[in-house]
C-alpha positions as CSV (number, residue, x, y, z in Angstrom):
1,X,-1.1,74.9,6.7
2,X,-3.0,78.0,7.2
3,X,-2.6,79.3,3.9
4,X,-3.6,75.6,2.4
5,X,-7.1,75.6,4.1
6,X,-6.9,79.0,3.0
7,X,-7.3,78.4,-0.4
8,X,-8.9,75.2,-0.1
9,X,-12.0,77.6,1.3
10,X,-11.7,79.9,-1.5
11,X,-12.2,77.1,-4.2
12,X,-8.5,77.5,-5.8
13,X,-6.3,74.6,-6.8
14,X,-4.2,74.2,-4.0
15,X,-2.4,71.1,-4.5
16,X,1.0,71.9,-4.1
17,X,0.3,73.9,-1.2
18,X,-1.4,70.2,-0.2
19,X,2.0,68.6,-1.1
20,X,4.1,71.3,0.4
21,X,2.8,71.4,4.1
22,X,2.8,67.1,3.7
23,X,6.1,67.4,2.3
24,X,7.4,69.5,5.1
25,X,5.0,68.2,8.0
26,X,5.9,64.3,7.1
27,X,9.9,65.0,7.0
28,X,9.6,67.1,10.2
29,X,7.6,64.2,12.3
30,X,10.0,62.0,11.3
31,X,13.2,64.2,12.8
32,X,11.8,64.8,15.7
33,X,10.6,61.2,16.7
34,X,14.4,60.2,15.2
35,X,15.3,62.5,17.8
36,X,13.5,61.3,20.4
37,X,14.9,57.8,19.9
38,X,18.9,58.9,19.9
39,X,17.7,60.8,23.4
40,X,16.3,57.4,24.8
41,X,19.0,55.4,23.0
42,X,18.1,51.6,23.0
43,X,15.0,52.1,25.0
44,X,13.5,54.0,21.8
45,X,13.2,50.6,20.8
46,X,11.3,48.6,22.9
47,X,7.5,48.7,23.6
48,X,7.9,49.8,27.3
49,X,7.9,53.0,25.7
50,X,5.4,53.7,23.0
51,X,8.2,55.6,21.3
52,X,8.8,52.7,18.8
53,X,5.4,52.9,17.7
54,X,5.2,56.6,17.0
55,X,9.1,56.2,14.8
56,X,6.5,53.4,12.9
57,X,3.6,55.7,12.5
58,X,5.9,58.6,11.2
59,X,7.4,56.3,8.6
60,X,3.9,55.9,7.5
61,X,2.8,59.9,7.2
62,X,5.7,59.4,4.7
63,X,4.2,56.7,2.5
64,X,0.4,57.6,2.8
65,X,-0.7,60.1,0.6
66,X,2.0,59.8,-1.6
67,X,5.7,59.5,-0.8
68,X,7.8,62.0,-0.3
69,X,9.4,61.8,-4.2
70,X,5.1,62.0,-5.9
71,X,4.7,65.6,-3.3
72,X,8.3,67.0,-4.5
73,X,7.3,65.6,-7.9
74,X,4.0,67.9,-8.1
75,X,5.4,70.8,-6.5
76,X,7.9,70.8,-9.2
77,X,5.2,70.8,-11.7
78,X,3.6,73.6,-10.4
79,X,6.8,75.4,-10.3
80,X,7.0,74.7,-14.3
81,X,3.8,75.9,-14.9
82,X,3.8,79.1,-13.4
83,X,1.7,78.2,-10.5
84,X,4.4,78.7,-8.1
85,X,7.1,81.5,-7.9
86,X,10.1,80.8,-5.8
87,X,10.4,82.4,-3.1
88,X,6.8,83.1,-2.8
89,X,6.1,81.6,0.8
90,X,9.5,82.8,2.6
């Protein structure tokens, strides 16, 4: 994320940084609040807890913004294109 606004404030195309810190931030919401429902087991569900509506909300960081399949699909253009070496953020 860091790096991202990084470049972002230097003026360089940094859209599949963009897509790889959504990629990775969207897909890690949603294990955790998965999580957090198979910890509360049924009452994950119901809306005594407002656990139900942040499982709903982190489906959504999925979707918005482009699902997951459009951010893998531009960091694998960049990757063609030189823009991206593997390995390069380990």
């Amino acid at each position: 994320m860091l790096n991202t606004a990084f470049t972002l404030d230097q003026g360089e195309d940094n859209r599949h940084l963009a897509s790889m810190a959504k990629l990775f931030g969207a897909n890690m919401g949603n294990r955790v609040i998965d999580r957090v429902i198979q910890i509360h087991s049924g009452m994950g569900y119901t809306k005594e807890l407002s656990i139900e509506r942040w499982y709903r909300e982190a489906r959504l960081w999925r979707i918005y913004d482009g699902t997951d399949e459009i951010q893998r699909l531009i960091i694998a253009r960049n990757l063609i294109k030189g823009h991206v070496k593997l390995g390069q953020f380990l």
